[in-house]
C-alpha positions as CSV (number, residue, x, y, z in Angstrom):
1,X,0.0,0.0,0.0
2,X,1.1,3.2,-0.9
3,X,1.1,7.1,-0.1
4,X,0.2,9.7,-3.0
5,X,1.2,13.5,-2.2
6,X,-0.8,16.4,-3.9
7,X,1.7,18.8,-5.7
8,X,-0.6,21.7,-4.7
9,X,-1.7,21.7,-1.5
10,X,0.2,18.7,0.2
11,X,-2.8,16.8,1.0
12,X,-1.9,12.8,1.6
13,X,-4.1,10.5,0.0
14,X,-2.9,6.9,2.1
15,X,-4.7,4.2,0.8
16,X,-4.4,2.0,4.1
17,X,-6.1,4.8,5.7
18,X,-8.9,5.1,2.8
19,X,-8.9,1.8,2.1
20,X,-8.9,1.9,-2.0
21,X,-6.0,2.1,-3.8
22,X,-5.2,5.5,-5.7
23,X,-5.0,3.8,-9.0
24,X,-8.3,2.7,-8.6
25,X,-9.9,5.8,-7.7
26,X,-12.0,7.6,-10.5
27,X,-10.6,9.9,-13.2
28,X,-12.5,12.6,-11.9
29,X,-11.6,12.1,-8.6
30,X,-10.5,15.5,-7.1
31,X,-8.2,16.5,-4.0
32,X,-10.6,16.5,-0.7
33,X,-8.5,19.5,0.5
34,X,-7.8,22.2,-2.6
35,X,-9.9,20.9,-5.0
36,X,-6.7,19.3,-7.8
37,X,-6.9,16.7,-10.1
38,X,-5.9,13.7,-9.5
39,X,-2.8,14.0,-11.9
40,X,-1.8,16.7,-9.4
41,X,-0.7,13.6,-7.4
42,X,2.7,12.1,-6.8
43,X,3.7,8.6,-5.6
44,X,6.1,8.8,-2.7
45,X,8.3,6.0,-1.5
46,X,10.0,6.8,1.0
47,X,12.1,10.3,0.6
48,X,11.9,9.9,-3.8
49,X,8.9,11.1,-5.5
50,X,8.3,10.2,-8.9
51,X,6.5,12.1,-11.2
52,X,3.2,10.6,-13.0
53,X,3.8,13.1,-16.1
54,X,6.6,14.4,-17.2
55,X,5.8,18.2,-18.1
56,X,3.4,19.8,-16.5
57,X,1.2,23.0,-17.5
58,X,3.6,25.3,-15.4
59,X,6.8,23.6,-16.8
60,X,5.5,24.4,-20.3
61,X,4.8,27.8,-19.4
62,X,8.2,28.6,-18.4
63,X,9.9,26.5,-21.3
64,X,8.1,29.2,-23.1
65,X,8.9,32.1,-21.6
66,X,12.7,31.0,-21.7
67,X,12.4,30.4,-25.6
68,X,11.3,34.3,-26.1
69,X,14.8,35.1,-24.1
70,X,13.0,35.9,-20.7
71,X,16.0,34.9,-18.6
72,X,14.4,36.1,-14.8
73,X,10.9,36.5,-13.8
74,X,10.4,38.8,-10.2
75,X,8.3,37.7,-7.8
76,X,7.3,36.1,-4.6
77,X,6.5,32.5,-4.4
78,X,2.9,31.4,-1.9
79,X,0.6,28.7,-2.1
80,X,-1.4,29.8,-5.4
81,X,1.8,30.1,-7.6
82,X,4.1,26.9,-6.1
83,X,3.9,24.8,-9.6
84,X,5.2,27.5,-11.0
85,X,7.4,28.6,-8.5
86,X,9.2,25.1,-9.0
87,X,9.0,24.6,-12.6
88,X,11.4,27.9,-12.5
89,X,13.5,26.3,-10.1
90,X,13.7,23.4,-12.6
91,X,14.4,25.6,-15.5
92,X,17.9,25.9,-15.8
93,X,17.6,29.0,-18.4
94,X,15.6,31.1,-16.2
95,X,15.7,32.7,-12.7
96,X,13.3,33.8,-9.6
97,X,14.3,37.3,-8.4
98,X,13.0,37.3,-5.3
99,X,11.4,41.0,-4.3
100,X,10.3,42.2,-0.4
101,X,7.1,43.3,-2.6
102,X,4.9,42.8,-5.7
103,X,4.8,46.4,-6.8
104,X,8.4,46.3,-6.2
105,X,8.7,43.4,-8.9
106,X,6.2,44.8,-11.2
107,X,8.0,48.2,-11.4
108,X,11.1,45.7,-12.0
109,X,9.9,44.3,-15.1
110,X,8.3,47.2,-16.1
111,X,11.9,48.9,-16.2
112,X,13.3,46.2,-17.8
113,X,11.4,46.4,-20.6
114,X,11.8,50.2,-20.8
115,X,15.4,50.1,-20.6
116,X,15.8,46.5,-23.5
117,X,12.4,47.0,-25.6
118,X,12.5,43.1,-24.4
119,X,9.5,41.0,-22.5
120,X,9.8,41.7,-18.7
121,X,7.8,39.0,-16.3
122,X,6.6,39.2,-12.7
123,X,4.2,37.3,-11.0
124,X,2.6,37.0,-7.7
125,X,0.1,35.2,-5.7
126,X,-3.8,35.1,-5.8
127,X,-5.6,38.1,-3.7
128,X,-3.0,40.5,-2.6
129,X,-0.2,39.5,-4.3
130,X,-2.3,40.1,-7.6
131,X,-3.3,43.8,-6.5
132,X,-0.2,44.6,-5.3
133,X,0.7,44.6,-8.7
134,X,-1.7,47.4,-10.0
135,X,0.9,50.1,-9.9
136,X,3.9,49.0,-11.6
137,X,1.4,47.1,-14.2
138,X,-0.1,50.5,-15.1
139,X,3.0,52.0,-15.5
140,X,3.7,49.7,-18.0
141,X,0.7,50.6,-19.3
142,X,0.7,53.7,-19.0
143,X,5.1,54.0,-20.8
144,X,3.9,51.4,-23.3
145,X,6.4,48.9,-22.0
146,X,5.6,45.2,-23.1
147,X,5.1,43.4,-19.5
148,X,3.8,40.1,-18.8
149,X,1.9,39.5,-15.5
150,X,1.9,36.0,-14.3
151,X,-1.0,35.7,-11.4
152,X,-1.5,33.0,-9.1
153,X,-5.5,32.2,-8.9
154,X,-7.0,29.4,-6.3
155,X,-7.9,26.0,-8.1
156,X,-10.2,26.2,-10.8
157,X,-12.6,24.2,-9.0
158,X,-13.2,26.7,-6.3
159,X,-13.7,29.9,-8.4
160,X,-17.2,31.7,-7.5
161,X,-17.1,30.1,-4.1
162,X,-15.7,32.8,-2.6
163,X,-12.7,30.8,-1.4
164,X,-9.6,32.6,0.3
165,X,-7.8,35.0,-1.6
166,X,-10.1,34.4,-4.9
167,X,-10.5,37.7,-6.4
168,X,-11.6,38.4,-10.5
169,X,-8.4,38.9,-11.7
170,X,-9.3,38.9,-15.4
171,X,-12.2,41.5,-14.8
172,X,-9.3,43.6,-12.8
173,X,-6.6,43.9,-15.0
174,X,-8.5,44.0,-18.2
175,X,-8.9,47.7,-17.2
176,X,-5.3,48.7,-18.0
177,X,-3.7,45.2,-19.4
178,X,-3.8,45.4,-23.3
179,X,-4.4,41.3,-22.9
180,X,-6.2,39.6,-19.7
181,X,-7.2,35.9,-19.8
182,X,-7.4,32.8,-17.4
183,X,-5.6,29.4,-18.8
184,X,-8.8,27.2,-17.5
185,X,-7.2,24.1,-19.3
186,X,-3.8,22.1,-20.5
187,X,-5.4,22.5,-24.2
188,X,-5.6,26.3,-24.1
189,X,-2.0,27.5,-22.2
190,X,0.5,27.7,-25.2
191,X,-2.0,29.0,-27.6
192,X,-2.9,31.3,-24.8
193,X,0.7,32.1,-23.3
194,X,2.1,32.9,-26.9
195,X,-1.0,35.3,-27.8
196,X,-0.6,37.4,-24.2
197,X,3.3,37.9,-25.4
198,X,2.1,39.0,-29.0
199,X,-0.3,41.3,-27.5
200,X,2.6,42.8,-24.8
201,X,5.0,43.5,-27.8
202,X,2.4,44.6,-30.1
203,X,0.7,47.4,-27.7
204,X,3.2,47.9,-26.9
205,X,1.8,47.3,-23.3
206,X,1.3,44.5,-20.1
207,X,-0.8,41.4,-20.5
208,X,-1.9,39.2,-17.3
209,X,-2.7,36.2,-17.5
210,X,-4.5,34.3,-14.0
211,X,-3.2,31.0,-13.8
212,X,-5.5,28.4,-11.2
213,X,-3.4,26.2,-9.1
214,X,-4.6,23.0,-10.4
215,X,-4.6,23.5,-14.0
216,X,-1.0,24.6,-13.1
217,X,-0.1,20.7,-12.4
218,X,-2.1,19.2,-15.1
219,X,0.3,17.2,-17.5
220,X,1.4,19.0,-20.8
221,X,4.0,17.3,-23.0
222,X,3.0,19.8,-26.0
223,X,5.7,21.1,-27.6
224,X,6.4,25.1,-27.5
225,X,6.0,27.7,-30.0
226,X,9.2,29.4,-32.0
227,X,9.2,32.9,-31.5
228,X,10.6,33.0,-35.1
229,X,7.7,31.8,-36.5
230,X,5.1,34.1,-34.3
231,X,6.6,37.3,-33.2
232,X,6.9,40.0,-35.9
233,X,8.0,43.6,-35.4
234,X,5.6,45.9,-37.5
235,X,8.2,47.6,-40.2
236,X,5.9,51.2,-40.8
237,X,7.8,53.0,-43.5
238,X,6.9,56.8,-44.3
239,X,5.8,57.4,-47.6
240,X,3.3,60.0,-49.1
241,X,3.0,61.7,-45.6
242,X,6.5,62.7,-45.6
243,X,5.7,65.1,-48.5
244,X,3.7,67.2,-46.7
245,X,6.5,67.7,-43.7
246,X,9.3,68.0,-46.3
247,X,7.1,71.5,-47.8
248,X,6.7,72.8,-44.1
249,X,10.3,72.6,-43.6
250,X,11.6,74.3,-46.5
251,X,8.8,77.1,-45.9
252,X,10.0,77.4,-42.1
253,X,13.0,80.0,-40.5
254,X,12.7,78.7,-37.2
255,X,12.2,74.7,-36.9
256,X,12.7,73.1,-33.8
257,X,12.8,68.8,-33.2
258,X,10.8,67.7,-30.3
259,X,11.8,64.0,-29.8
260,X,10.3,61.7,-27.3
261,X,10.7,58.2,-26.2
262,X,10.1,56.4,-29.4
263,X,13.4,58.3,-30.7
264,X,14.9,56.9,-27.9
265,X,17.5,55.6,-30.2
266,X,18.1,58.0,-32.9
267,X,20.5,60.1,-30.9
268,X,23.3,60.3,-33.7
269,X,20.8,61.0,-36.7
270,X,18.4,63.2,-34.5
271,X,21.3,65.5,-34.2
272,X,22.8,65.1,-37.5
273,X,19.1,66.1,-39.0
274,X,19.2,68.9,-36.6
275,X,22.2,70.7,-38.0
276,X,21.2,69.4,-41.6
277,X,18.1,72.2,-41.2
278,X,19.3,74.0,-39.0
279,X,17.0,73.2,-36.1
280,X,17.6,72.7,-32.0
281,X,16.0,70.2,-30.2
282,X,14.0,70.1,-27.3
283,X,12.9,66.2,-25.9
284,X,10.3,65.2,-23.3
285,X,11.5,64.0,-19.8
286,X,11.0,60.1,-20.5
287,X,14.0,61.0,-23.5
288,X,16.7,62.9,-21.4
289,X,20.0,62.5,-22.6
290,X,19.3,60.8,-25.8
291,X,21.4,63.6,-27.0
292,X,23.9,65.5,-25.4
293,X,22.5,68.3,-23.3
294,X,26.2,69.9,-23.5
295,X,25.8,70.7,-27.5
296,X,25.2,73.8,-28.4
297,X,21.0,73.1,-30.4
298,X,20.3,71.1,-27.6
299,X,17.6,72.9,-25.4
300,X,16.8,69.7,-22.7
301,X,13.4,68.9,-21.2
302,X,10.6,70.7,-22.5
303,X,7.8,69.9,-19.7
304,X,6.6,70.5,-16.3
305,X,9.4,69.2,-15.2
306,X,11.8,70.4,-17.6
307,X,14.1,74.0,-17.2
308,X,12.9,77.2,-17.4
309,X,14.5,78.4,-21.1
310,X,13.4,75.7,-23.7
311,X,9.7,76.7,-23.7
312,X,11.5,80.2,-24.2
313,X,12.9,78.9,-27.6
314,X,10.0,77.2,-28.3
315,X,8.0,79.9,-28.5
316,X,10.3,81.6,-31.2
317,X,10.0,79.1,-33.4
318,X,7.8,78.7,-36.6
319,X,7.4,75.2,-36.8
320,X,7.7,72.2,-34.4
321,X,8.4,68.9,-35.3
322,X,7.2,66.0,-33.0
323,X,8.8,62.9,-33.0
324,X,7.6,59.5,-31.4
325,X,5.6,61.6,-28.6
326,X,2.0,62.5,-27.9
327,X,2.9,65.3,-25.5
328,X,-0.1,65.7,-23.8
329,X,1.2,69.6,-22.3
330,X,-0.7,71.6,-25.1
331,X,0.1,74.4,-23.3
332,X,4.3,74.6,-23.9
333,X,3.4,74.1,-27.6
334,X,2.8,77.3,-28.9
335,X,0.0,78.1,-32.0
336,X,2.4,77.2,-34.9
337,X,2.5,74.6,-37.2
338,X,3.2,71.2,-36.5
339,X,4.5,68.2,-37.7
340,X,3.9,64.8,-35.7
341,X,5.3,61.5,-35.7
342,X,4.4,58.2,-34.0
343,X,3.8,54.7,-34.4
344,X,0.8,54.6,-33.3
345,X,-2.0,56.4,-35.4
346,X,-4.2,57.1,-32.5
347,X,-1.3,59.4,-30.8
348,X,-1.1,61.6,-33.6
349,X,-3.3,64.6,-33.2
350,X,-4.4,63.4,-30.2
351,X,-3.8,66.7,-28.1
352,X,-3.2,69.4,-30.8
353,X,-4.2,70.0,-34.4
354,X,-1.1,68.6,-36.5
355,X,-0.3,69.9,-40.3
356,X,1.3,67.0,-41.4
357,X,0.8,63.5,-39.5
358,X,3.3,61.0,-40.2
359,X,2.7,57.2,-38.7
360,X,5.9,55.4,-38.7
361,X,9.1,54.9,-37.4
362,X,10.6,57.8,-35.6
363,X,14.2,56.8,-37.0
364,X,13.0,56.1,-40.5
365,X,11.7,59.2,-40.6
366,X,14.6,61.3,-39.0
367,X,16.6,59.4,-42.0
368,X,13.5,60.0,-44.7
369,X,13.5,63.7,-43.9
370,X,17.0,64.0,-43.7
371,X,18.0,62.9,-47.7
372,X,14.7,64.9,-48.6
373,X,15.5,68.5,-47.2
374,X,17.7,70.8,-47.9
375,X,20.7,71.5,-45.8
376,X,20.9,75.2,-44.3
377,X,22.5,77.2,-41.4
378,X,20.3,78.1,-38.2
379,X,18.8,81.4,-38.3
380,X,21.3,83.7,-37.2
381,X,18.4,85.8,-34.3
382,X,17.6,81.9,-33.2
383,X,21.1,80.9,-32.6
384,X,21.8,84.0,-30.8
385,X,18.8,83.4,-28.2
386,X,20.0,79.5,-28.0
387,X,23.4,80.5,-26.8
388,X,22.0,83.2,-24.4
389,X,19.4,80.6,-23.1
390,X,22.8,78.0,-22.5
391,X,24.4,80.9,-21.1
392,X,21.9,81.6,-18.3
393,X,21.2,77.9,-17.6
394,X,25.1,77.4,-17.0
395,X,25.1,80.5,-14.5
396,X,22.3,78.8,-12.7
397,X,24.3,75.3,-12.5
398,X,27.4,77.0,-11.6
399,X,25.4,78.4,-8.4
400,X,24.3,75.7,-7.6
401,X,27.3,74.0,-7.3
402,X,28.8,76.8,-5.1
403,X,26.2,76.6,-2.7
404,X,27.7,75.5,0.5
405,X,25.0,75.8,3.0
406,X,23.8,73.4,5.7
407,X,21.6,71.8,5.1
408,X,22.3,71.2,2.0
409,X,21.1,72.2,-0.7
410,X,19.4,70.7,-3.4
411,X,21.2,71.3,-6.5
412,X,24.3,70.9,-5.3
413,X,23.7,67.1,-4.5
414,X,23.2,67.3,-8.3
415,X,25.9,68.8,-9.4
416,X,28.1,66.7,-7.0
417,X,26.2,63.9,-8.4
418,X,26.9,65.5,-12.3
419,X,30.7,65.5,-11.7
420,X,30.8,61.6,-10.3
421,X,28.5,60.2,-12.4
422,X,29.9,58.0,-15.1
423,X,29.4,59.2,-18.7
424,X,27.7,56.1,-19.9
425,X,25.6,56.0,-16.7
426,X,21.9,54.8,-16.2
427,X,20.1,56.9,-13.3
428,X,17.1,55.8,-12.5
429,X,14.8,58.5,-11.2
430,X,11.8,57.9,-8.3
431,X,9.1,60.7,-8.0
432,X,9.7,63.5,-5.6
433,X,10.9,66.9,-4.7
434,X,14.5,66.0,-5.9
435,X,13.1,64.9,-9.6
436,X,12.4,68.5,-10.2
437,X,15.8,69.2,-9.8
438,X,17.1,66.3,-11.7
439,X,15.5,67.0,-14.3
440,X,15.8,70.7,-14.3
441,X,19.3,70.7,-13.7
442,X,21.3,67.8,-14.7
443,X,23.1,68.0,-17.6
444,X,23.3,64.9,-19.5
445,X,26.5,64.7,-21.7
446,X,26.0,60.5,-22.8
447,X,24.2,59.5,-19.3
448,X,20.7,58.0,-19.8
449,X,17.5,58.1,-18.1
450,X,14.7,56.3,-16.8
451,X,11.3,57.5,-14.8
452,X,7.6,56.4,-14.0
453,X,6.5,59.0,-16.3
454,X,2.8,58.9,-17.0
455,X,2.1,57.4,-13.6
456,X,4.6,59.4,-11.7
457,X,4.7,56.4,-8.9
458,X,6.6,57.4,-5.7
459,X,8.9,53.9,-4.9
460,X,10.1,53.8,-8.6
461,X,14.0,54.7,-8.5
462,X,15.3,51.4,-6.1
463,X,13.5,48.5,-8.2
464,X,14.2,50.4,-11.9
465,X,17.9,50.2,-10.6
466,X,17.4,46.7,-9.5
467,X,16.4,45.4,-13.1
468,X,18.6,47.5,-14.7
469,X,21.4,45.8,-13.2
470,X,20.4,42.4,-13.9
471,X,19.9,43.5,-17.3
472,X,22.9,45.6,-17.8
473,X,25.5,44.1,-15.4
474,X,28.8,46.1,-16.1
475,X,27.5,49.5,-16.5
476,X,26.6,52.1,-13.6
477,X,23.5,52.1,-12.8
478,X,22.2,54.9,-10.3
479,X,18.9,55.3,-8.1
480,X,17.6,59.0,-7.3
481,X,15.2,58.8,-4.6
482,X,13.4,60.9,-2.1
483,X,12.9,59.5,1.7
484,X,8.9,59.4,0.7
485,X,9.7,57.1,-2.0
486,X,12.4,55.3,-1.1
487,X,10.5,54.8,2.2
488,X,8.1,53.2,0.2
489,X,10.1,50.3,-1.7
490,X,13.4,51.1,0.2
491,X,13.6,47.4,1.5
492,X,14.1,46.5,-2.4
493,X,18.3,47.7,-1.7
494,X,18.2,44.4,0.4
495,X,17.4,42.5,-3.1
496,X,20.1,44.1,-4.5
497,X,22.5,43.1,-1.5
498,X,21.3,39.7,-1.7
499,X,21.8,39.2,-5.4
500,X,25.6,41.4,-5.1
501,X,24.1,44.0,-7.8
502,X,26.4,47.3,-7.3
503,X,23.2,49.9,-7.8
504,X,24.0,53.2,-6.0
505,X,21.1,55.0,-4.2
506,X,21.3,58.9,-3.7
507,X,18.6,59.2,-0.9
508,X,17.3,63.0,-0.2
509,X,16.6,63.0,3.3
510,X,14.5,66.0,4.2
511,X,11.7,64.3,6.2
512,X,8.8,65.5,4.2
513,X,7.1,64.9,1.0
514,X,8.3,68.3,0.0
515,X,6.9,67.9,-3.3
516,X,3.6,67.9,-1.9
517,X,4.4,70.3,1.0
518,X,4.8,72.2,-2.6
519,X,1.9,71.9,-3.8
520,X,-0.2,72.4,-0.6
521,X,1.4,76.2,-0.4
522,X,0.9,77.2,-4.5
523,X,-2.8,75.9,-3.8
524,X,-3.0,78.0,-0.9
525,X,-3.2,75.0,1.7
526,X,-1.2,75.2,4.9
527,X,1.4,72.4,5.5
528,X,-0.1,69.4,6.7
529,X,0.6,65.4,7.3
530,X,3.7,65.8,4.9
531,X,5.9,65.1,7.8
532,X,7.7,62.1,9.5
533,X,10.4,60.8,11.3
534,X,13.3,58.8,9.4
535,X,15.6,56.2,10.6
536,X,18.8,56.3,9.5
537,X,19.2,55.3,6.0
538,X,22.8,54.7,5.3
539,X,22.8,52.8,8.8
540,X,20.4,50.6,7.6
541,X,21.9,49.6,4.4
542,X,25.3,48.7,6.2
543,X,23.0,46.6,8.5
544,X,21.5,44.8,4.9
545,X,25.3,43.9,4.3
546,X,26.0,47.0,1.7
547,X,27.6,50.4,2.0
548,X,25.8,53.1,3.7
549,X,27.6,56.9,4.2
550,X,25.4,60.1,5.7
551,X,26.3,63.3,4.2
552,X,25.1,66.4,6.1
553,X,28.7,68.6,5.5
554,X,28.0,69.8,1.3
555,X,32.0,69.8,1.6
556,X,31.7,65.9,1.8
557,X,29.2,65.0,-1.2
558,X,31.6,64.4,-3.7
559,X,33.9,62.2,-1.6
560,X,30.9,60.5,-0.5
561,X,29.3,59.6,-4.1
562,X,32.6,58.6,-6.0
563,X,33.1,56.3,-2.6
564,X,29.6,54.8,-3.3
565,X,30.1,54.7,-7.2
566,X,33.6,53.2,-6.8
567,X,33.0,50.7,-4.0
568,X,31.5,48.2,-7.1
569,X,28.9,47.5,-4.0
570,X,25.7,48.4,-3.2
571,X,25.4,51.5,-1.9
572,X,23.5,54.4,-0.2
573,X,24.6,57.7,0.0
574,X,21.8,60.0,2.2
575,X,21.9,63.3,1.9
576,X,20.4,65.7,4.4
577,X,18.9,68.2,2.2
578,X,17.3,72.1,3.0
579,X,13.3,71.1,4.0
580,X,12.3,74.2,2.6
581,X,14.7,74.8,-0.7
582,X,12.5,73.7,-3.9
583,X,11.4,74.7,-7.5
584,X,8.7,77.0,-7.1
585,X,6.0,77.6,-9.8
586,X,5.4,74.2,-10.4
587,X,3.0,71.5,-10.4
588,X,1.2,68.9,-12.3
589,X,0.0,70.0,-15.7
């Protein structure tokens, strides 16, 4: 007589206790306790199990993801997501990165798909683990970043019964997934699995997919998709639309390029098209430093968050020339003509009248228009006010990296930051107080960027730095983060210790949620609940097993970040920053 173990809720059937033997049970014979099939069962003798199918649901799952190059998936392991949880394990071409919290590991492969265009996977438990989710899902949503979201779901059996931690996941994140389905059988999960990545990429965008416990450990011996043969990049060329941009140009004295994050890699050419017509160029936030901020047409962010003197050029310019952005702030563009590009039809013309719409390729069309203008020197009057806007911004750096005062100020942890920074460096910003003066006032001279942009999440900067050093291993990769927001998913630096990834954190410490203490005074609130009390950061991250240093003499900063940057560990450098020292005359748009 034997003992039969279920693989999702370790129930034991022993058949001298039930009397019948398991192999002559019925086929439809469920676990008495969660509810499985019976091929959720394995025979144990003595210490060895063995294994009544050889692949399981969850195995193909993962053989799947590992075939479209998903190499780790960020999570947390419970009851409702164990087959998978060990299928990974058995997988020896993919990894568990194990996160203190869900959003955490959402906002982890939501950056990683920002930062390589490639598939980033987290997954999480039924009931809270699935909502926990939410906010790093919709900023995938919300930057377009393909994102797959694996949920854990109680056994099939049990859903509408109100069981523990059963919640409508589906019906949830159909509201901001471009793809939301349950796999309810064996039959259904490649078809199903393949379609939710086709739909991430495509979007581009997050899918979910709710996966029940017990169709988890149903036998699959299917074989898996190639991604050859099923994933294709859509190949937009601009053709008769181009015409149209090409007359605006050559009528135009003034043109300035606007580029966004879908020209995220046309640095070189974006700047060889910009002296070709004489044209500087602005970008939004989300594409910071995809040129050099240092050259000479290069005006920086043009935003709510961006400096003070490129919505000053903008404004004397004749003709703007979007590319691979919606820009939703109608209010920096002024009433001229405009020429829009974007991959997506539906974005352009979205927010402003446009006079020639282009759908396509941002780069193919930097190229396109390129060959098919004329080249010609800037304006003469326009170059003058470009060199006299670089002139003022550069007295306004240079101040703030003279500033001395205790506490410290601002934008001289900035400029401290500026001259230690790596060139090639990834900095990964969290939402705050201090991302107003990232943004306003670090130049970017071949650094590159990465934000919650549309969402503006607080608890961003630690997990983005976390994936991005997985993903990019040998390059410095740099957290900005506020005490609000790195109180929020500060825990997420004990990941990084655990998996030896050399992220450094700049922490500034000013016990408030200045940004909303901000906010409260231009609305003509008075202060209040913005306030707390903060252990000591760079204490605890030495505790965690990294480097921790607390700056509170300006005269120390720099010693302290190239420390932190150099150490190859991972680090935390907290600043005590000026309370009531921030950007005035600025909010959200």
């Amino acid at each position: 007589m034997k003992k039969w173990k279920c693989s999702v809720c370790g129930y034991i059937y022993d058949e001298v206790k039930e009397g019948v033997p398991f192999d002559k049970l019925p086929e439809d014979w469920t676990c008495p306790q969660c509810g499985a099939p019976k091929s959720a069962f394995n025979l144990i003798e003595g210490e060895e199990t063995i294994t009544r199918a050889k692949t399981s649901v969850a195995d193909k799952i993962v053989e799947q993801l590992a075939a479209y190059g998903v190499k780790r998936i960020y999570g947390i392991p419970g009851d409702s997501n164990l087959p998978l949880t060990e299928a990974i394990r058995r997988n020896p071409d993919i990894d568990l990165v194990l996160t203190r919290h869900e959003g955490a590991a959402a906002f982890m492969a939501s950056s990683h798909a920002k930062l390589t265009g490639n598939l980033g996977v987290c997954m999480s438990i039924a009931g809270p683990g699935a909502t926990n989710l939410i906010t790093g899902i919709v900023d995938a949503a919300t930057d377009r970043a393909p994102v797959l979201a694996l949920l854990g779901q109680v056994p099939a059996v049990f859903l509408g019964s109100e069981s523990l931690q059963e919640i409508a996941e589906v019906d949830i994140f159909k509201t901001f997934c471009v793809y939301a389905e349950m796999i309810g059988s064996p039959g259904q999960a490649l078809n199903v699995v393949n379609l939710a990545i086709k739909k991430a990429y495509a979007a581009p965008g997050p899918s979910a997919l709710s996966l029940p416990t017990d169709v988890l450990v149903e036998p699959l011996e299917e074989s898996i998709w190639s991604p050859k043969a099923h994933l294709f990049e859509p190949d937009l060329y601009p053709g008769e639309s181009v015409k149209k941009a090409e007359e605006l140009i050559a009528k135009s004295k003034r043109p300035l390029l606007f580029a966004g994050w879908g020209a995220r890699h046309c640095g070189p050419d974006l700047l060889d098209l910009a002296r070709h017509i004489g044209a500087p160029i602005a970008t939004t936030a989300r594409a910071k430093g995809i040129v050099p901020e240092s050259d000479e047409l290069v005006l920086g962010v043009l935003g709510s968050i961006g400096n003070q003197f490129a919505p000053r050029i903008v404004a004397k310019s004749d003709l703007i020339i979007i590319l691979g952005s919606g820009f939703r702030q109608r209010n920096l563009v002024p009433k001229i003509d405009v020429i829009q590009v974007d991959i997506d039809a539906a974005r352009v013309g979205k927010t402003f009248p446009v006079k020639a719409g282009i759908v396509g390729d941002a780069h193919r069309v930097i190229q396109t228009l390129k060959k098919a203008t004329q080249k010609r020197k800037i304006e003469a009057d326009f170059l003058e006010a470009i060199r006299l806007a670089h002139a003022k911004y550069k007295e306004l750096l240079e101040e703030d990296a003279r500033n001395k005062q205790k506490p410290i100020h601002p934008g001289a942890v900035i400029q401290a930051l500026k001259r230690q920074a790596a060139k090639d460096a990834l900095i990964c910003s969290d939402v705050g107080d201090h991302t107003y003066w990232f943004y306003k006032r670090f130049v970017c001279e071949g650094q590159q960027t990465l934000l919650c942009a549309n969402m503006a999440g607080m608890g961003f900067g630690v997990p983005a730095a976390v994936a991005c050093q997985f993903a990019q291993p040998k390059r410095q990769i740099i957290a900005i983060t506020g005490d609000g927001g790195f109180g929020m998913a500060g825990m997420e630096f004990t990941t990084a210790v655990h998996n030896k990834l050399p992220i450094a954190v700049i922490v500034f410490n000013d016990g408030k949620l200045k940004n909303i203490k901000k906010e409260q005074e231009e609305y003509g609130y008075p202060e209040y609940r913005v306030s707390f009390p903060n252990p000591n950061f760079a204490d605890m991250a030495t505790s965690a097993g990294g480097m921790g240093i607390r700056v509170s003499n300006p005269e120390k900063l720099d010693e302290a970040i190239k420390k932190a940057l150099d150490s190859r560990l991972p680090s935390l450098v907290e600043v005590m920053v000026d309370p009531n020292i921030y950007i005035k005359g600025v909010h959200r748009a």
